[in-house]
N, C-alpha and C positions, 0 to 999 in steps of 0.2 A: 307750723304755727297757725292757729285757727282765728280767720280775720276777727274784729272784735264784733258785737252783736251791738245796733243799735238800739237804746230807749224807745221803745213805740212810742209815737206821738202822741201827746195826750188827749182826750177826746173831751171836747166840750159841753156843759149844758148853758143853753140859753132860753129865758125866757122876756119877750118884750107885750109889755103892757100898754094896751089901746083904750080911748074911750072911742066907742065905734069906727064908723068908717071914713074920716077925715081928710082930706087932702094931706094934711103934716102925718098922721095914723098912716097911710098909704106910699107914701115916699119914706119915712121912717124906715118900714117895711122892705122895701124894695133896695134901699141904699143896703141893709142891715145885710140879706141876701144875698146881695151883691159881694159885700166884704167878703161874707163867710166861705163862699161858692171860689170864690179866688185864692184865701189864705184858709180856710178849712174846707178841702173841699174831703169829701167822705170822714170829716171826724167833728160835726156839731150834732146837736138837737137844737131844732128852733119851737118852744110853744108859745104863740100867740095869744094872749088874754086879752079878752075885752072887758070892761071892767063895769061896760054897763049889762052887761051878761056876768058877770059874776063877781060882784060889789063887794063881797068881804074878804076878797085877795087884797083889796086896795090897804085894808088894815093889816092884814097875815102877812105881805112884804114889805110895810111903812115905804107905801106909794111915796112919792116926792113931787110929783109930775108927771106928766103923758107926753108923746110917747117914753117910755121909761124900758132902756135894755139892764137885763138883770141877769151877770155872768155868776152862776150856780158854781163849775167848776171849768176846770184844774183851778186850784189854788182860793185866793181868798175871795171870799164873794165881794162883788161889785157891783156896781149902779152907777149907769146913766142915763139924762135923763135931754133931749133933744131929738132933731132930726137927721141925726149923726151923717149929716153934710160934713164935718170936721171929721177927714178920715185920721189923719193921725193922733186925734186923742181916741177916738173909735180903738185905735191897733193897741192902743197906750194901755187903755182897759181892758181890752182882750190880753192881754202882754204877749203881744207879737212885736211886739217892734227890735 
């Protein structure tokens, strides 16, 4: 009997929305990283938008606020919008938990 094969993990797109270089932009950043690199680690995309570099993303993703993580895939798209210090609503939107 042939063991069973597992689901390949699903692979992530993420993208998080800056207005420049920020102290809250910059820990946003790093916290988001941080997560991914420990619960995804070889299965996200992170792009980084700044939004004062590229001002009519803000309308094509109905911005909500800065910093703003924006989970593309697996599954249904999401939005949040802080300095995702609050890891387990962070996992909750990624649905890791």
């Amino acid at each position: 009997m042939l063991p069973s094969a597992r689901a390949p993990e699903p692979e992530y797109e993420l993208e998080l929305f800056v207005a420049g270089t920020t102290p809250k932009s910059e820990r946003a950043l790093r916290t988001l990283r941080a997560l991914c690199e420990q619960h995804l680690p070889g299965r996200y995309t992170l792009t980084v938008v700044d939004l004062y570099q590229q001002p009519e993303r803000a309308s094509q993703e109905a911005i909500l606020g800065v910093p703003m993580l924006l989970k593309k895939r697996p599954g249904l798209v999401r939005r949040l919008v802080g300095d995702f210090s609050d890891t387990e609503r962070v996992l909750k939107v990624l649905n890791l938990q």
